[in-house]
N, C-alpha and C positions, 0 to 999 in steps of 0.2 A: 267791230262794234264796241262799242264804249262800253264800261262794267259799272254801268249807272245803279246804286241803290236807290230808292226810296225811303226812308226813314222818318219817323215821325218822335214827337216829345211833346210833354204834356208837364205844361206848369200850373198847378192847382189851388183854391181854395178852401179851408178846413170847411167842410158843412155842417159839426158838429156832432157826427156819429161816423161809426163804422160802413155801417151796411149803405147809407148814400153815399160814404166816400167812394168807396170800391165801385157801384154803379156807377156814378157818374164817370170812376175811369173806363169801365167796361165802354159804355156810348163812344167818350173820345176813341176809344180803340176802333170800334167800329165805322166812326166816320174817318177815321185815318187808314181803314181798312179800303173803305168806299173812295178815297184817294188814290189808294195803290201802293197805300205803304207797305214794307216787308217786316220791317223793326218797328217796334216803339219802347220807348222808356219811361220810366217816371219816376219822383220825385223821391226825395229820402223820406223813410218811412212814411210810405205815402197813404195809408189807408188808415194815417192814426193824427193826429197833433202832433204841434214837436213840442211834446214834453218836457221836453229835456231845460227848458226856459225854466224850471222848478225843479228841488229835489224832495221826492214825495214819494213812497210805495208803492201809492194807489196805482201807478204809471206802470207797472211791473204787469198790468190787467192786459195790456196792449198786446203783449207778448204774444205768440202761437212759434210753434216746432216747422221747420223748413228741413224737408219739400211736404210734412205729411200734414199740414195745418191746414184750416180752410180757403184762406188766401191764396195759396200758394197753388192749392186745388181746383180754388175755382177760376184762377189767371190760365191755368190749363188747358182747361176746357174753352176757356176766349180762344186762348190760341190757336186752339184747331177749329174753331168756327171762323175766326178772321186769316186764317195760315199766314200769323206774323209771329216773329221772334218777339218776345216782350222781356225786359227787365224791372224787375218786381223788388223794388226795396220794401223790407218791412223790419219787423224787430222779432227777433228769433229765441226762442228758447231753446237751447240745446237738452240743459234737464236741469231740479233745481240749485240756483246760484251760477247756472254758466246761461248767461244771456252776451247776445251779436246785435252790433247794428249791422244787416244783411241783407246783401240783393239775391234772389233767384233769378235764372237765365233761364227761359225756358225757350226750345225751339217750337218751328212754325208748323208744324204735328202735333204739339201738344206736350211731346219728351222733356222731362224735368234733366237739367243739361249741366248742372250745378250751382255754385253759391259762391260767390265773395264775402269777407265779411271786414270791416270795415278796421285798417289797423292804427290807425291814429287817432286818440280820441282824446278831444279838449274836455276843457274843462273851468271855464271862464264865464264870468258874468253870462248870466242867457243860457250858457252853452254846458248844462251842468251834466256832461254824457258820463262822467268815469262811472256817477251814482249808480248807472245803469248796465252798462257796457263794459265786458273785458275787451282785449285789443284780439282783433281777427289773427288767426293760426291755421289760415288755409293757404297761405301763400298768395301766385298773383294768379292764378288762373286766367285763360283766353279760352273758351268757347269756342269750337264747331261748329256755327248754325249755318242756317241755309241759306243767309245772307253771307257769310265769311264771320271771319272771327273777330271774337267782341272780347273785350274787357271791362271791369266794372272796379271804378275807384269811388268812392264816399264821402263828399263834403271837404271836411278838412281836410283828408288825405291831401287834397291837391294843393295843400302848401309845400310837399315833400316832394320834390323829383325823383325820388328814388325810383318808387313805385312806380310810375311815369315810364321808367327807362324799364325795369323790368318789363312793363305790359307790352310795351316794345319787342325786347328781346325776345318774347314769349311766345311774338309772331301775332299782336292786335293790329286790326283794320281798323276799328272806332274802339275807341274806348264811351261808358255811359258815365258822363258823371252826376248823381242823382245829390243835391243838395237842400239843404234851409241857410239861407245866410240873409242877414239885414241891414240894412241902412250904414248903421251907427258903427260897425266894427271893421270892416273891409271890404267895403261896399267897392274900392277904387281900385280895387285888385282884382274884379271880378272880370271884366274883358280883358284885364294883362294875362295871368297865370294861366289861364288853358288853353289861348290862341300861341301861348310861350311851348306849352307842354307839346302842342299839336306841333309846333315848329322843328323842338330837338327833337321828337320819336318819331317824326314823320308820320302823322298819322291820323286822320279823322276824332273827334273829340265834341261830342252830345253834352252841355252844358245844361241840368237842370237847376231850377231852383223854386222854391215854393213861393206866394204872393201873397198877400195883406197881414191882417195882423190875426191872432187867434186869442182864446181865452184864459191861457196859461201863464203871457208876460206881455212888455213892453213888444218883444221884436214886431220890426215892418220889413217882413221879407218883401222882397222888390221884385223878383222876377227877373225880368230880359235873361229868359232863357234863350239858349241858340245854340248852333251848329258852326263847326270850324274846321278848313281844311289844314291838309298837313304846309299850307306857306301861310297859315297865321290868318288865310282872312274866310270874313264870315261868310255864310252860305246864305244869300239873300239876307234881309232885317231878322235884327235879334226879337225878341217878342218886347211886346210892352213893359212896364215896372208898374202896375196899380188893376190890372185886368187878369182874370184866369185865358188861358191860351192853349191850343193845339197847333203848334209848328210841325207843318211838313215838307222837306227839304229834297232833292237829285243830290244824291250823294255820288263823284264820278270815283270809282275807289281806282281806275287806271291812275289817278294823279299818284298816289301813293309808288307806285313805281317810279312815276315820271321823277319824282323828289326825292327819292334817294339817289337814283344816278345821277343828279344834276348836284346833289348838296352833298352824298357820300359820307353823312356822318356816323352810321353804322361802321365804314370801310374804318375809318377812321379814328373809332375811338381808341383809346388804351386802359383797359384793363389791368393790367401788367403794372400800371401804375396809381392806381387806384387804391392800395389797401391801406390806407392811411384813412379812407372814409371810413371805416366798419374796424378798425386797426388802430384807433388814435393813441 
């Protein structure tokens, strides 16, 4: 029998508060539940604006402590009302002056399972995250859930393979990638780089991204969020570019073995020659 997932993704619209953000992902969840999904994800800091389009203090309000914050609390309790694994970006407060841009993983019981926290952070027109964020210090963590193992990379991360390779090495089935990116800056990169990333690591790859524009700057995040096996191609249509959207995909995670015997590039790498990367 095939080792079919279901998984789901959820590309959003700001509603202009907190408390309808996170509702209205709760529903998605629900009706991705009422599909038969096991996983779902969603979007980079998803229950806030992306601020980050300004550098301004007042943004520092968005903040809550991961796993004990409310958010992170109340994705919990979805999760064992819908028994799906959920990946929950938000913005993290460690204590004050150490803030993450951060996903929680939680499994399909409800168990808070860990945290990524995001280690590449721009800082370019739009994209003003240093103001906010130090660079993640937890490594690359992969998850246990009750789906198989997940890994969670952050927006810009995924211009770096590094990372990529490690969630690999580290033994991910899907990696989440919970994004904001728009129009104007690498809009052309966005079906190259993760059906790329999905190709060398062999391995499942949840592309999120946020959709229209908000009250903070110019960005027009575009959406076509989607799903990507490990040979580069998409799982059914990507989502639209101008609509809010709930993508629910058969994920067959037997291909992920199918693709490394057949492509061998794990068998094959060299490390042994590699320290010239981390060693310049």
């Amino acid at each position: 029998m095939a080792n079919v997932v279901r998984a789901a993704l959820v590309q959003a619209t700001w509603t202009g508060d907190t408390e309808s953000m996170i509702a209205k992902h709760e529903e998605h969840a629900r009706e991705a539940a009422r599909q038969g999904a096991k996983i779902i994800g969603f979007q980079e800091v998803f229950n806030a604006p992306y601020f980050c389009q300004v550098q301004d203090a007042e943004h520092y309000r968005w903040a809550e402590s991961v796993p004990d914050g409310p958010t992170v609390r109340r994705m919990r309790d979805l999760a064992r009302e819908t028994g799906m694994v959920i990946v929950v970006p938000v913005f993290e407060r460690e204590q004050s002056g150490f803030y993450f841009n951060t996903a929680a993983v939680i499994d399909a019981d409800g168990s808070y399972l860990g945290k990524y926290r995001k280690h590449h952070i721009p800082q370019v027109q739009g994209f003003w995250e240093k103001f906010y964020f130090k660079p993640g210090n937890l490594g690359w963590p992969v998850f246990d859930t009750a789906v198989g193992k997940v890994g969670v990379y952050i927006c810009y991360d995924r211009h770096f393979p590094e990372g990529w390779r490690q969630l690999g090495l580290n033994g991910a089935q899907i990696v989440y990638n919970p994004s904001a990116t728009h129009r104007g800056l690498s809009a052309h990169l966005w079906k190259l780089e993760q059906p790329a990333a999905a190709v060398a690591n062999e391995y499942f790859v949840a592309a999120i991204n946020r959709v229209g524009q908000e009250e903070y700057g110019d960005n027009d995040f575009y959406g076509t969020s989607y799903f990507v096996d490990p040979r580069g191609r998409f799982v059914g249509e990507t989502a639209g570019d101008k609509e809010e959207e709930l993508v629910v995909r058969d994920l067959d995670f037997d291909v992920i073995e199918e693709v490394r015997q057949q492509w061998a590039f794990y068998r094959d790498r060299r490390p042994d020659a590699y320290e010239g990367l981390v060693n310049p």
